[in-house]
VOTORKOL-755979 format. One line per field, with one value per residue: residue number from 1; residue in three letters; z, x, y of N, C-alpha, C in turn. Coordinates in steps of 0.001 Angstrom, whole numbers, plus 500000, padded with zeros to 6 digits. Atoms other than C-alpha are relative to their C-alpha. Layout:
REM VOTORKOL-755979
i = c(NUM;...)
aa = c(Ala;...)
n.w = c(Z;...)
n.u = c(X;...)
n.v = c(Y;...)
ca.w = c(Z;...)
ca.u = c(X;...)
ca.v = c(Y;...)
c.w = c(Z;...)
c.u = c(X;...)
c.v = c(Y;...)
REM end
This chain:
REM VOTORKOL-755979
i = c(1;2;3;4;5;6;7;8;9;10;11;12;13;14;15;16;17;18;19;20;21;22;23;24;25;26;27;28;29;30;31;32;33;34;35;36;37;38;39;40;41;42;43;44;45;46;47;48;49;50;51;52;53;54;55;56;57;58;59;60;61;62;63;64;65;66;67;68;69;70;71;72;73;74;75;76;77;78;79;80;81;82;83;84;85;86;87;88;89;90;91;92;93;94;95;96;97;98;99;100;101;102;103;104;105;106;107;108;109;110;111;112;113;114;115;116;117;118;119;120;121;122;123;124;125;126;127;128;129;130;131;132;133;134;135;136;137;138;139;140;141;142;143;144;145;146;147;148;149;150;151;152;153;154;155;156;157;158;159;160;161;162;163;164;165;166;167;168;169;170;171;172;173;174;175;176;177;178;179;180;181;182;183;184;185;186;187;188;189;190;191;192;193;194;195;196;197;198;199;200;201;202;203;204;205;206;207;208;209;210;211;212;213;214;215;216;217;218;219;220;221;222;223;224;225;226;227;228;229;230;231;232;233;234;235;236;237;238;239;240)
aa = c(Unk;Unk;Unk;Unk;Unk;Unk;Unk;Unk;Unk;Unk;Unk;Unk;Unk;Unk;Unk;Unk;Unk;Unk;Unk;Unk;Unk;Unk;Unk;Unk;Unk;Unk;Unk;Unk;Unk;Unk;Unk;Unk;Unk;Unk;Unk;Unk;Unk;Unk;Unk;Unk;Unk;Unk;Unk;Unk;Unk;Unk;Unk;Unk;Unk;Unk;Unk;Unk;Unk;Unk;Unk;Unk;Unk;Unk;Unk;Unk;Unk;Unk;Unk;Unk;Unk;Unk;Unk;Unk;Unk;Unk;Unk;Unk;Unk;Unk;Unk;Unk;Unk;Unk;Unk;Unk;Unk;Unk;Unk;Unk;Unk;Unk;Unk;Unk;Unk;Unk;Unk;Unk;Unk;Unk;Unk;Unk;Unk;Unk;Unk;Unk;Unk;Unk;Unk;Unk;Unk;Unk;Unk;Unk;Unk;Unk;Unk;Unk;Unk;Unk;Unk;Unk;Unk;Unk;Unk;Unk;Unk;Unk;Unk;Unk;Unk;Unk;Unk;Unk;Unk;Unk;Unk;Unk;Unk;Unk;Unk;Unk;Unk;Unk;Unk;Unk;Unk;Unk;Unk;Unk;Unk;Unk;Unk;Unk;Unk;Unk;Unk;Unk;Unk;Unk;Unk;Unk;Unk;Unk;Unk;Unk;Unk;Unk;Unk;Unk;Unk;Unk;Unk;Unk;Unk;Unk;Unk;Unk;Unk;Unk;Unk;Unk;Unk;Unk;Unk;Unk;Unk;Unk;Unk;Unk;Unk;Unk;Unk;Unk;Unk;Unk;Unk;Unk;Unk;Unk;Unk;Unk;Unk;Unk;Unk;Unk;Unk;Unk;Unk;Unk;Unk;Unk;Unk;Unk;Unk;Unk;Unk;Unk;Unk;Unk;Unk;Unk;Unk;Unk;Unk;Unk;Unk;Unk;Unk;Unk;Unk;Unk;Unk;Unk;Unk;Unk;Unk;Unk;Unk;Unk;Unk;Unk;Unk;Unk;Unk;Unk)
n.w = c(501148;501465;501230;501202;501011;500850;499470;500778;501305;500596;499924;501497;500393;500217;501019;499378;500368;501764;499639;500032;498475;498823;500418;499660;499216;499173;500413;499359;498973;499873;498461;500375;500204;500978;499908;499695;500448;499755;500532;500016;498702;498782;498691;499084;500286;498982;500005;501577;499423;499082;501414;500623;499431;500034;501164;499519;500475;499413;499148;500496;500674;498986;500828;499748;500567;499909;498581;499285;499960;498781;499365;498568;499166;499461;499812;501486;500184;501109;500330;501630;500710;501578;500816;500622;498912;499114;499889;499461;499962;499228;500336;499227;499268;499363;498987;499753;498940;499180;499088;501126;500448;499386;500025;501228;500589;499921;501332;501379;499626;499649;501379;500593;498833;500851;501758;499989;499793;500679;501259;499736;499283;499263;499496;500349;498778;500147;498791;499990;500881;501161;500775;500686;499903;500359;498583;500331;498987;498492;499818;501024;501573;501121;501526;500747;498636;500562;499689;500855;499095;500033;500933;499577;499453;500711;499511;500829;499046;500610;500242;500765;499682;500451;501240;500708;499444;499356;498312;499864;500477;499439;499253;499001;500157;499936;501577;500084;501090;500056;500769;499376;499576;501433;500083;501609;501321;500289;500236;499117;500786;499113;498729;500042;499985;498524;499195;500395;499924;498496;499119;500964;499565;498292;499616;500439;499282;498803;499889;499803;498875;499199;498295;500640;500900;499830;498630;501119;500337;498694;500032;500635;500331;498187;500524;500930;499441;498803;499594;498911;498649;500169;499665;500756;499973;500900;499880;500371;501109;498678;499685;498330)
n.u = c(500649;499984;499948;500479;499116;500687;499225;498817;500576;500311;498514;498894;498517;499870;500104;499850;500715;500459;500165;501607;501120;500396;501435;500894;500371;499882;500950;501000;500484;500463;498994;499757;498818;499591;498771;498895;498514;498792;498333;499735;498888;499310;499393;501470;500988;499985;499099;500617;500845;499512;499683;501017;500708;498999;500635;500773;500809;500733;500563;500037;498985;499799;498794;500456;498871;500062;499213;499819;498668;499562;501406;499482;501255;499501;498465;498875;500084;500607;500487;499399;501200;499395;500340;500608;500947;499898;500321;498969;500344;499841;500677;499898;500790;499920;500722;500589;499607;498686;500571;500446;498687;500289;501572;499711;499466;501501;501307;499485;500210;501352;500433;499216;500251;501148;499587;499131;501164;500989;499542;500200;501318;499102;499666;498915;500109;498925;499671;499260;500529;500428;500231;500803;499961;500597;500866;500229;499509;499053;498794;499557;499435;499983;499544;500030;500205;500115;499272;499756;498849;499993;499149;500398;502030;501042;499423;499906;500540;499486;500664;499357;501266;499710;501209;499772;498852;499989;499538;498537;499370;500077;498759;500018;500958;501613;500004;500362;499856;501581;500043;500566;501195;501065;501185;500279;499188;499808;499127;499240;501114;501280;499534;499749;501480;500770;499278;499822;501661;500423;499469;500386;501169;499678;498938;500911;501188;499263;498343;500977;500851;499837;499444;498975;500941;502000;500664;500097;498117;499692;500739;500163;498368;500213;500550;498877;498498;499808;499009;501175;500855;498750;498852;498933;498696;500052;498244;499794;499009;499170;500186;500362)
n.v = c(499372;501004;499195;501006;500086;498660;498932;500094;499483;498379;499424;500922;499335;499059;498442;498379;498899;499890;499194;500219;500376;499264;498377;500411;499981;498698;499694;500700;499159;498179;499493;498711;499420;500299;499739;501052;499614;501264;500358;501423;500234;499251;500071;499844;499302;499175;499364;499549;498957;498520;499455;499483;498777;498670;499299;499265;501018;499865;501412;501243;500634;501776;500532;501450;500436;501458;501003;498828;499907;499255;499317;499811;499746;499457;500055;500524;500943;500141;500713;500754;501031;500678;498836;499833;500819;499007;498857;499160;499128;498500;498944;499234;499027;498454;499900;499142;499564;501225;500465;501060;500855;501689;500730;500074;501484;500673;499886;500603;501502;500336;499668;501531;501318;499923;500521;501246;501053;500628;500691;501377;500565;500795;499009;499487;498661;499574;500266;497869;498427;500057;500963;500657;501504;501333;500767;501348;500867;499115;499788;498580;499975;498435;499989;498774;498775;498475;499367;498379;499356;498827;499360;498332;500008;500850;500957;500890;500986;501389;501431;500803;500673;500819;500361;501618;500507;501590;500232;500416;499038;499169;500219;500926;501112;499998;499213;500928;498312;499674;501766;500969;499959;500373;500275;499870;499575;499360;499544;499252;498419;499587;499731;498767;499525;500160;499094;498556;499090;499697;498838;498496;499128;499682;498688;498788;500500;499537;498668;498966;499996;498307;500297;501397;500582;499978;500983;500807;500551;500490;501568;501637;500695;500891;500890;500865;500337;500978;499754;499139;500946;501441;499689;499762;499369;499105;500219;498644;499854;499802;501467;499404)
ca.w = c(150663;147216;143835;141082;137677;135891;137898;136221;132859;133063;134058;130740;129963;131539;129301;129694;130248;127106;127061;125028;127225;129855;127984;127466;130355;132294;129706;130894;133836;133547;135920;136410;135887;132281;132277;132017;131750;130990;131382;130465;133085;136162;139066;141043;139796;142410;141425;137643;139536;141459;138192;136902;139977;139726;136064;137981;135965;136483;139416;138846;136569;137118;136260;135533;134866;134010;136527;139027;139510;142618;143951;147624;150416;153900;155380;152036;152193;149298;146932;144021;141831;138211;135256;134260;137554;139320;139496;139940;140486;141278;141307;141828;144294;145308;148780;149790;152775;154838;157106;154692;154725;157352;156224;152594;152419;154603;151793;149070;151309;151509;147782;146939;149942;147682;144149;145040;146714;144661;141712;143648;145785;148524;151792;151742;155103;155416;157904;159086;158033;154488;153602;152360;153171;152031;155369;155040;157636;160820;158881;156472;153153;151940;148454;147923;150145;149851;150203;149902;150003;150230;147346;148842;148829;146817;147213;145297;146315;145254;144895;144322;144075;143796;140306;139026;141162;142391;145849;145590;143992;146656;149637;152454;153590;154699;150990;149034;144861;143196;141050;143872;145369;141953;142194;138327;135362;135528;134063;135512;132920;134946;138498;137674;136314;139438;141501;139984;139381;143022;144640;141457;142984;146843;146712;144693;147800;150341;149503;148928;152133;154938;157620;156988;157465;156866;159621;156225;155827;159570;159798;156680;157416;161520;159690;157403;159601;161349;162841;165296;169048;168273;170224;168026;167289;165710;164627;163890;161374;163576;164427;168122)
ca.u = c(218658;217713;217580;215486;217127;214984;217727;220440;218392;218147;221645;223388;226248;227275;226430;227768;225394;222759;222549;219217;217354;217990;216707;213930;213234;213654;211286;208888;208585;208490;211641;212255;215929;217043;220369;223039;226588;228160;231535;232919;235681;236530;238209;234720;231881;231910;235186;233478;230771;232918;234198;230726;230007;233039;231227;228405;226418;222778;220979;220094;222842;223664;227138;226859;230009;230149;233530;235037;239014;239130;235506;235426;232718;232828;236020;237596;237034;237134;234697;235658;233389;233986;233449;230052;228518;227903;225836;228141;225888;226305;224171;224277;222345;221711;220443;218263;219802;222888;220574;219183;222750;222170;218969;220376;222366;218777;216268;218829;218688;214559;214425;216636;215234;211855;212373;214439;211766;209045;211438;212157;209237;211423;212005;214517;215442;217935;220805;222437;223908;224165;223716;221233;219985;218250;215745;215998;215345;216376;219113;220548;222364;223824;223847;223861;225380;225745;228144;227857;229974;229874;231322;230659;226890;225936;226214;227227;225004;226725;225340;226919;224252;225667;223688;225297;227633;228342;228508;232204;232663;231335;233630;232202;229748;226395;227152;224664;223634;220086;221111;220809;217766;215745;212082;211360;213123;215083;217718;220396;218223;215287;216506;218230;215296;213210;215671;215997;212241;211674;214583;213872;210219;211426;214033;211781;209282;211625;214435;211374;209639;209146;210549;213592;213288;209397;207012;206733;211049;211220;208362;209076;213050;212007;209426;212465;215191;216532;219130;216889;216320;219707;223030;226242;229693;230701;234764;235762;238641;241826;240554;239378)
ca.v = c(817955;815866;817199;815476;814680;817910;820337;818934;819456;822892;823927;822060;824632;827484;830603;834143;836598;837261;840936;840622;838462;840466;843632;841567;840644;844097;845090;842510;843531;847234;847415;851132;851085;849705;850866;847993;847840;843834;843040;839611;839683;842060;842937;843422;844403;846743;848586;849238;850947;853112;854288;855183;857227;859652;860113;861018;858119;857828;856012;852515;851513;848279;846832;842657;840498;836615;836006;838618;838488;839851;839800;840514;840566;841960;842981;842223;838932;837311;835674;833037;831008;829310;831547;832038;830089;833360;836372;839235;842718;846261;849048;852500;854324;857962;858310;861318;861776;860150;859349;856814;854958;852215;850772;850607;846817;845842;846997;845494;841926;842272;843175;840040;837563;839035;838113;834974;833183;834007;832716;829516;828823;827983;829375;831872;834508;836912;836262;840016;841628;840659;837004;835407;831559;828651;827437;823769;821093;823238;823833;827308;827368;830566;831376;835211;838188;841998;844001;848411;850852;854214;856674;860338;860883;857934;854180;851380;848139;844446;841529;838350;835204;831768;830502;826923;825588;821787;821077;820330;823592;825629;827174;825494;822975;824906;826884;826289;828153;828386;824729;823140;824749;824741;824584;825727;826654;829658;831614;833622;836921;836470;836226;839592;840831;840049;841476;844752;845517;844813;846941;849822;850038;849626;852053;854677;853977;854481;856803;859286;858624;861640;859058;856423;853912;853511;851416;848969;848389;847894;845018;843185;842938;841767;839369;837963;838290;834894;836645;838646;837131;834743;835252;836102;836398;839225;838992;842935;844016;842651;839234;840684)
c.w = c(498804;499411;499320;498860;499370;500424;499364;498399;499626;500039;499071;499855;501025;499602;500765;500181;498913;500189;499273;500327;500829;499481;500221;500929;501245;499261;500299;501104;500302;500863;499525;499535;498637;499123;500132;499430;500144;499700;499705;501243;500737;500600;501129;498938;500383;499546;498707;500492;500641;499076;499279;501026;499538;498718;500415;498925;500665;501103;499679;498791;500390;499087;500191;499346;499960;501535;500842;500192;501244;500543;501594;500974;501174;500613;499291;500142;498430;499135;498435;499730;498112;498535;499272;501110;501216;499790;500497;499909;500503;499649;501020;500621;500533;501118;500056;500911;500812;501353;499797;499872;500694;499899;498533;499723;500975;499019;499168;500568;499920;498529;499288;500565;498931;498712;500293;500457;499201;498799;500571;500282;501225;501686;500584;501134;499531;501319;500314;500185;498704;499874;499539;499678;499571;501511;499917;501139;501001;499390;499007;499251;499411;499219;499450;501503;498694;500441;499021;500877;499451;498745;500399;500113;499172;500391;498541;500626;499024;500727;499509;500419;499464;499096;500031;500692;500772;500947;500272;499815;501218;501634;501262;500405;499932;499002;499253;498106;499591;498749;500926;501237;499035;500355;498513;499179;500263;499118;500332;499348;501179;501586;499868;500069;501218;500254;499675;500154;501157;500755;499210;500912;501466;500241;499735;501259;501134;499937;499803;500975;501036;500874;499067;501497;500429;500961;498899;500102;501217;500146;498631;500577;501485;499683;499589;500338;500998;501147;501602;501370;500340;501076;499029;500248;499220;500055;498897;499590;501269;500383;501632;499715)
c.u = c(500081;499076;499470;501342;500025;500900;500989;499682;499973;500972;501179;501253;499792;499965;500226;498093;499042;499605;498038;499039;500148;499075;498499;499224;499691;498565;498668;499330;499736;500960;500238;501526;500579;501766;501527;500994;500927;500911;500119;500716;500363;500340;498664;498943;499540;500913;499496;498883;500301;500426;498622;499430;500797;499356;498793;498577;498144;499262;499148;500676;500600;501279;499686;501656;499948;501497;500632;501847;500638;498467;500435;498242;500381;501200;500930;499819;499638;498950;500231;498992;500405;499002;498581;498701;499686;498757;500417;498846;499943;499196;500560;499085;500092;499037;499501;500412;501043;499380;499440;501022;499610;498839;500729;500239;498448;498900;500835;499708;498138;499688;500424;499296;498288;499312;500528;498921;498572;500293;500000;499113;500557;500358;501222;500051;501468;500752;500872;501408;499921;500280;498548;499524;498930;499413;499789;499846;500668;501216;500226;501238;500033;500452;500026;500322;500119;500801;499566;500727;499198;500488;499372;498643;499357;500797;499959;499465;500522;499472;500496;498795;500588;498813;500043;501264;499741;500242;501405;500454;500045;501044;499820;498636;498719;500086;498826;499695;498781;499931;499658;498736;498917;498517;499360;500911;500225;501200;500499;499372;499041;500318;501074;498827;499073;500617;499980;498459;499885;500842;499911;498768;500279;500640;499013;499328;500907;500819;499171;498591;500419;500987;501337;500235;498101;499667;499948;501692;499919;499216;500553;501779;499780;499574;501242;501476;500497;501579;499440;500002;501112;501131;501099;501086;500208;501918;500429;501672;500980;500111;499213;498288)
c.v = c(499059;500972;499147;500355;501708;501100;499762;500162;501022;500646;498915;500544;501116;501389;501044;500557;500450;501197;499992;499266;500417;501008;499713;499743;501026;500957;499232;500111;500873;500449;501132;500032;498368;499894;499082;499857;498233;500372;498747;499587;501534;499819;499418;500569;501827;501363;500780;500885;500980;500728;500609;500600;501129;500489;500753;499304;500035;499245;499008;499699;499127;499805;497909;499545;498262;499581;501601;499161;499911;500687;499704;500090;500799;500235;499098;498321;498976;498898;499771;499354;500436;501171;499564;499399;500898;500886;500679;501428;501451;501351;501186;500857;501685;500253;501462;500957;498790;499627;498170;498899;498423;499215;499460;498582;498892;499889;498990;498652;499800;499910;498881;499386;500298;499125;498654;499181;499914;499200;498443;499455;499297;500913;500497;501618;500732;500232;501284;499240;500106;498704;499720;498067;499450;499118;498555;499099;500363;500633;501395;499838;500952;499788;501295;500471;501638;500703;501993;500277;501760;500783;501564;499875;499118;498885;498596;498517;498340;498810;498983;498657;498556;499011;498491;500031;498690;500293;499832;501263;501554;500347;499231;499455;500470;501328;499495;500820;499592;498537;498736;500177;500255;499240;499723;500456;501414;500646;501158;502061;500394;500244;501565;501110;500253;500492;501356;500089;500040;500829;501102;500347;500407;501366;501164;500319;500644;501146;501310;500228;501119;499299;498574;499559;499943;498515;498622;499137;499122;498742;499298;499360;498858;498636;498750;499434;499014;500190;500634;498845;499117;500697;499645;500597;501041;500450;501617;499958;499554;498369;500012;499080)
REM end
């Protein structure tokens, strides 16, 4: 993979979070859910959202944090990255029906694998059950997964999206973050942005459909998914 100079131009500093360019930008788009909750520093993102269900908070409320403390992926696993070189995200969802549950961290990967490529221009699949890669030269480069969880009849959906990070910085080799797959100018506002408007309208779309999932979910995820047709390991809580 080679990077022109212009990528290192656009990622200069760092910056937290700008809560009013996001507004802005959420307003730009018309994303249905407006609702945002920064932190500077957390445990998880995740854990701040479980806290705004027990309030009984409204759906699509998004929690955002520049570094995470104690961010985690599946089977706790955890995920680190340098303060401010992240996208940390959590929303909350209210399913229709618990039927609706196992399709849920699929829509959130189609709604991301969505937005992310039309931001880059790059192509970008999703590898199951929640990552998220970079298609390069035969080869794949994850830079975003997903982790939900459950909280009684609603769900909390997290998102962590590696933004600005050096190749040295990341945890291992076919890692890869959206500095060093940079097509055009973005900022870590807008790639939120995108993301949300597109899983605000999806979800609306789906979570109020007669059938879950819809003949629509099922083809685009098959379409997107390079996981499909493959043989895999699959290493369950235990090490088994």
């Amino acid at each position: 993979m080679s990077y022109g100079n212009s990528v290192t131009e656009i990622f200069k500093n760092r910056a937290p979070l700008d809560a009013q360019l996001l507004e802005q930008e959420l307003l730009l788009r018309q994303c249905l859910w407006q609702n945002a909750i920064i932190k500077d520093e957390v445990t998880s993102t995740n854990d701040i959202a479980r806290e705004l269900v027990a309030s009984n908070i409204e759906e699509g409320t998004f929690v955002l944090a520049n570094f995470q403390t104690k961010g985690r992926g599946r089977q706790n696993r955890s995920w680190e990255a340098p303060k401010n070189s992240s996208i940390f995200i959590s929303i909350v969802l209210k399913p229709n029906s618990e039927n609706n549950l196992g399709w849920i961290p699929l829509l959130v990967g189609l709604a991301l694998r969505k937005s992310l490529e039309a931001e880059t221009r790059k192509d970008i699949k999703i590898k199951w059950p929640n990552d998220l890669v970079l298609v390069e030269n035969n080869q794949e480069f994850k830079f975003a997964g997903i982790l939900v969880e459950r909280i009684k009849n609603q769900v909390i959906a997290g998102v962590g999206i590696n933004f600005d990070q050096e190749k040295e910085e990341l945890p291992v080799s076919n890692a890869s973050s959206l500095k060093q797959i940079l097509q055009s100018s973005m900022t870590k506002e807008s790639v939120i942005a995108a993301f949300l408007t597109e899983l605000s309208a999806r979800w609306l779309e789906e979570n109020n459909a007669s059938t879950w999932p819809t003949p629509s979910l099922v083809r685009d995820y098959k379409t997107n998914c390079i996981t499909l047709n493959k043989k895999i390991t699959a290493e369950l809580p235990g090490g088994e």
